[in-house]
C-alpha positions in Angstrom: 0.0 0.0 0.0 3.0 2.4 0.7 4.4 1.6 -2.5 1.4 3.1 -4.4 0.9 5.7 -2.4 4.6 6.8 -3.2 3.9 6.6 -7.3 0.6 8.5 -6.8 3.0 11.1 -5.0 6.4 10.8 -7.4 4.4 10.2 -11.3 2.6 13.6 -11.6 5.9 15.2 -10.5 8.6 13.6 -12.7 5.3 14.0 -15.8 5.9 17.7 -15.1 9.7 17.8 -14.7 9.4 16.4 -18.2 7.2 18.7 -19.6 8.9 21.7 -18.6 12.5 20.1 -20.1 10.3 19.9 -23.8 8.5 23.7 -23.1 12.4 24.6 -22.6 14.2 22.9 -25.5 10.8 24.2 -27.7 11.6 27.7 -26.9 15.4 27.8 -27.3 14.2 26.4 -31.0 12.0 28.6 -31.4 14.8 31.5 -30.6 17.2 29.7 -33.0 14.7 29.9 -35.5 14.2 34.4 -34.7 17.6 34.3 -36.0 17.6 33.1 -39.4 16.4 35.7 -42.0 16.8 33.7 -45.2 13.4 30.9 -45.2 12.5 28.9 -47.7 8.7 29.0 -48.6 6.2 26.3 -48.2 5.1 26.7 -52.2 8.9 25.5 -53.2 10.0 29.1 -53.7 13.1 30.7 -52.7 12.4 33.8 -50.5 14.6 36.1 -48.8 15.1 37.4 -52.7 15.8 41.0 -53.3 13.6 42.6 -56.0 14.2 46.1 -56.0 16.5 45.7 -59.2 13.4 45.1 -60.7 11.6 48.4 -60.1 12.3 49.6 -63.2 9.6 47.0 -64.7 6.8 47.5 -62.0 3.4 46.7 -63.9 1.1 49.2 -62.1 -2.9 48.7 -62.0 -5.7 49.9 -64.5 -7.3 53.3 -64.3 -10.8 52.2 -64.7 -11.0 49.0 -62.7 -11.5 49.2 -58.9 -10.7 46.5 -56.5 -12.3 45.4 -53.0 -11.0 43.0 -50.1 -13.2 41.4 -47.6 -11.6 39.0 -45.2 -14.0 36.2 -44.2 -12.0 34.4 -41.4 -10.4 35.8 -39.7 -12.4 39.2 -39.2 -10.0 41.9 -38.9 -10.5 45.0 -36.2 -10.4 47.7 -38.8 -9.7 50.2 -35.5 -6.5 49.0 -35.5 -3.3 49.4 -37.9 -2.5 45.6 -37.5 -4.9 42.7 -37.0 -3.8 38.7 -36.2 -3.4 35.9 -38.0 -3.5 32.5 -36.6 -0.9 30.1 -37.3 -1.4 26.8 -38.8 -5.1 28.3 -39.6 -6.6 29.1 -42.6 -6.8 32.6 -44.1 -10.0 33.3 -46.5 -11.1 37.0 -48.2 -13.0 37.8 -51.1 -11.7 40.5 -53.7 -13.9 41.8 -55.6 -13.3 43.4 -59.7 -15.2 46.0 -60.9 -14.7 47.0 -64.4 -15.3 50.7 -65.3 -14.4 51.1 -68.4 -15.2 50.3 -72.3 -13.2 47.0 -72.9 -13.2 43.9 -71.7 -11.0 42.2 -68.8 -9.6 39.4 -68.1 -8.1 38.1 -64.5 -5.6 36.0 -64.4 -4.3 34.7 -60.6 -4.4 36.6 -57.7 -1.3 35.4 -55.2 -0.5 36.3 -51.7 3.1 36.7 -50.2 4.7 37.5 -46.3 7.0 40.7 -46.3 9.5 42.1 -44.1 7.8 44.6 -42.0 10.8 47.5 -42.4 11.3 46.6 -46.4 7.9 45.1 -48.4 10.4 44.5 -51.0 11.7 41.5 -49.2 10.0 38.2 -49.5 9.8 36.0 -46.8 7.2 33.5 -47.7 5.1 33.1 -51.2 2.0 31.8 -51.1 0.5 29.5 -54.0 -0.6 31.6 -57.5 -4.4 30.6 -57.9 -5.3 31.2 -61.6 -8.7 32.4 -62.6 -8.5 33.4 -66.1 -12.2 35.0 -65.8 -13.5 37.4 -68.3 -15.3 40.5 -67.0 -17.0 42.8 -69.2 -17.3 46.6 -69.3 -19.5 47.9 -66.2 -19.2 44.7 -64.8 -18.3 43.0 -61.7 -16.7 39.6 -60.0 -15.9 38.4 -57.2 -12.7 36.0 -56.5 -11.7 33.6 -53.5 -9.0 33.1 -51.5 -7.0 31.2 -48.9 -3.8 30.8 -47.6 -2.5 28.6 -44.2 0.1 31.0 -42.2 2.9 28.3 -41.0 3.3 27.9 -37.6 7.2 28.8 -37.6 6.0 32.5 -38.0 3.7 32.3 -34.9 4.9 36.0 -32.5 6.2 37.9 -35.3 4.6 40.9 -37.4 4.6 40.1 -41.4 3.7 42.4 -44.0 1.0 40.7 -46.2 0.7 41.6 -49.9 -2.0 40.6 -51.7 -1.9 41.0 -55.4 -4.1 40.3 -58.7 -2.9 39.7 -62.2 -4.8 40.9 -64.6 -4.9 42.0 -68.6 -7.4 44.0 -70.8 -7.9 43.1 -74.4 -5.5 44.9 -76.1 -2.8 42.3 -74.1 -1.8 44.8 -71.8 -1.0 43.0 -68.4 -1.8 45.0 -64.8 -0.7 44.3 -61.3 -2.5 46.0 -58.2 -1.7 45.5 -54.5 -5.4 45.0 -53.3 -3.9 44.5 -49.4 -0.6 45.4 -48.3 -0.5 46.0 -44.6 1.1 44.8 -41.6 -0.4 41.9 -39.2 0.5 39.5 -36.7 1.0 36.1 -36.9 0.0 34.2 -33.5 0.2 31.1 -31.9 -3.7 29.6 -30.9 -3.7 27.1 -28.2 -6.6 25.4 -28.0 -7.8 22.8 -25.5 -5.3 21.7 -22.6 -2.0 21.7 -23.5 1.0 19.2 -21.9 1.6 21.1 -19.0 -2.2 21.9 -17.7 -3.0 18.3 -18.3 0.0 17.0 -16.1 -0.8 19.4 -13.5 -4.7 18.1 -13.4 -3.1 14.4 -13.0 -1.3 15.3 -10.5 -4.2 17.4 -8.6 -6.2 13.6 -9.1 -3.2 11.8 -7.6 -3.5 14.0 -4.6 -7.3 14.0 -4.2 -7.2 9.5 -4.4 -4.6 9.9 -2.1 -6.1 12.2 0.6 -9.4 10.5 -0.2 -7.7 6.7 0.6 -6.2 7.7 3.6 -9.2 9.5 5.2 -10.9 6.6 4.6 -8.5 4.4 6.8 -8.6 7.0 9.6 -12.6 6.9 9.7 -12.0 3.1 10.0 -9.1 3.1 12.4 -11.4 5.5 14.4 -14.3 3.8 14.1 -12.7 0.7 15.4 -11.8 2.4 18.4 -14.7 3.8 19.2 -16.7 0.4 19.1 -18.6 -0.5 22.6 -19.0 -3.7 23.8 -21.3 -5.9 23.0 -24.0 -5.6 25.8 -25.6 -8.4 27.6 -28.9 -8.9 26.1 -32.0 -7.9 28.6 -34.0 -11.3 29.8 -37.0 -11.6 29.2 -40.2 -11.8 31.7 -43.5 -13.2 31.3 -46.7 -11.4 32.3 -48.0 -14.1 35.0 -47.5 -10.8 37.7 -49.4 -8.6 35.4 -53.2 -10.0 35.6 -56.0 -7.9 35.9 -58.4 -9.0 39.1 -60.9 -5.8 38.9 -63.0 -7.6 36.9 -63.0 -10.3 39.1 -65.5 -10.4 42.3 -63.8 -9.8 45.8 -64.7 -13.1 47.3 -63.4 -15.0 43.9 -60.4 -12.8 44.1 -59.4 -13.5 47.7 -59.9 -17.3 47.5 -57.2 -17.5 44.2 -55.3 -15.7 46.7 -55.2 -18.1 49.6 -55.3 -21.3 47.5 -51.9 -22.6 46.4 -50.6 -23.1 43.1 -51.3 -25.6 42.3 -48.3 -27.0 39.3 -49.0 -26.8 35.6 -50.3 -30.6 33.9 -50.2 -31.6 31.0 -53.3 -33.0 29.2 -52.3 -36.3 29.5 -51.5 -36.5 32.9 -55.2 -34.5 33.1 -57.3 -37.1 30.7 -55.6 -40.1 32.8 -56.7 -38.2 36.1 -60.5 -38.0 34.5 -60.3 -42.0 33.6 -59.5 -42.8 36.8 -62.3 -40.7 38.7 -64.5 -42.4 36.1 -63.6 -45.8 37.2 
């Protein structure tokens, strides 16, 4: 019994000394990770690339097309300059493309892509090219989907998030336009109970059998203790000294009195009495 009130007592703690050695080694990766600059993107491009020796070839938008962004999940605070993404969840938004002018246009891919905060012309991470290739005529209007999954190395840092649509008109004249390009923050969501919460509730049940177990054997040791004796049992009397005379007459009552008692027969020994009187 000692022996498994000790586990109860040592488990839950070593379970914890283990979880804090993983929460420590998880954050001194995470701070090795803070210092590299140069990361490779999930969509098998190379980022970290420096593209301000192509300024001299920026494709800038259309005059008579205007462009929208909703963002569907999550829903930004538009009070604030910044507003959080969460890591290892998906980012949707809607852009919509209206066409103000005479000729027709068509949309090729809209792509997304992380930034560095101080310089948007560094990439950090690009984000898959989703082609559309949808016609929209003059004084028209569509609207185009999109999603992206933030990885979960970026969680507690600030990322500048471009958003940008191809598109070209029918002449063949191709146009690019930035329809978000702000600054948000990329966090880490924990959800449920995580390693060391659940250890700690373990361990908080360890103690609670334990204190319950041994409360129980003091209530019983106690108990014990406190037994009495087993007391002799009360005998039992008859009710031959509890008769009612009253009803009785005086004379009738006075003569029981006087006679003796006379000792309880059987009815044998009374029927072989009679038989003999008889004779």
């Amino acid at each position: 019994m000692k022996l498994i009130y000790l586990t109860l007592l040592v488990l839950p703690a070593a379970l914890l000394c283990f979880q804090s050695a993983n929460t420590v080694f998880a954050a001194a990766e995470e701070d090795e990770l803070d210092d590299v600059v140069d990361i490779e993107g999930e969509d098998n491009q190379v980022v970290g690339e420096d593209v301000g020796e192509e300024d001299d070839a920026v494709v800038k938008s259309a005059q008579d097309v205007d462009t929208t962004i909703l963002f569907t999940k999550p829903i930004p605070n538009y009070g604030d300059n910044a507003f959080d993404l969460q890591a290892g969840y998906p980012v949707e938004f809607l852009v919509g493309f209206v066409n103000k002018g005479v000729e027709d246009y068509v949309v090729e891919s809209m792509e997304a892509s992380f930034r560095y905060p101080m310089d948007y012309t560094y990439f950090i991470q690009n984000f898959t090219a989703l082609p559309y290739n949808k016609e929209v005529k003059p004084k028209q209007e569509a609207t185009f989907a999109y999603s992206f999954i933030p990885s979960e190395a970026y969680a507690g840092r600030p990322f500048g998030l471009n958003i940008q649509l191809n598109y070209r008109d029918a002449s063949g004249n191709y146009y690019q336009e930035a329809v978000y390009n702000q600054t948000v923050n990329v966090v880490e969501v924990s959800e449920g109970l995580d390693g060391e919460t659940f250890f700690l509730y373990v361990f908080l049940g360890a103690a609670c059998v334990l204190a319950l177990v041994l409360g129980q054997q003091a209530l019983s040791s106690l108990a014990r203790r406190r037994s009495p004796r087993s007391a002799p049992k009360p005998l039992e009397t008859g009710t031959a000294n509890d008769v009612d005379y009253d009803w009785l007459p005086k004379e009738v009552v006075n003569q029981l009195k006087k006679s003796p008692k006379t000792p309880k027969q059987s009815p044998r020994l009374r029927k072989a009495k009679r038989s003999a009187g008889d004779d």
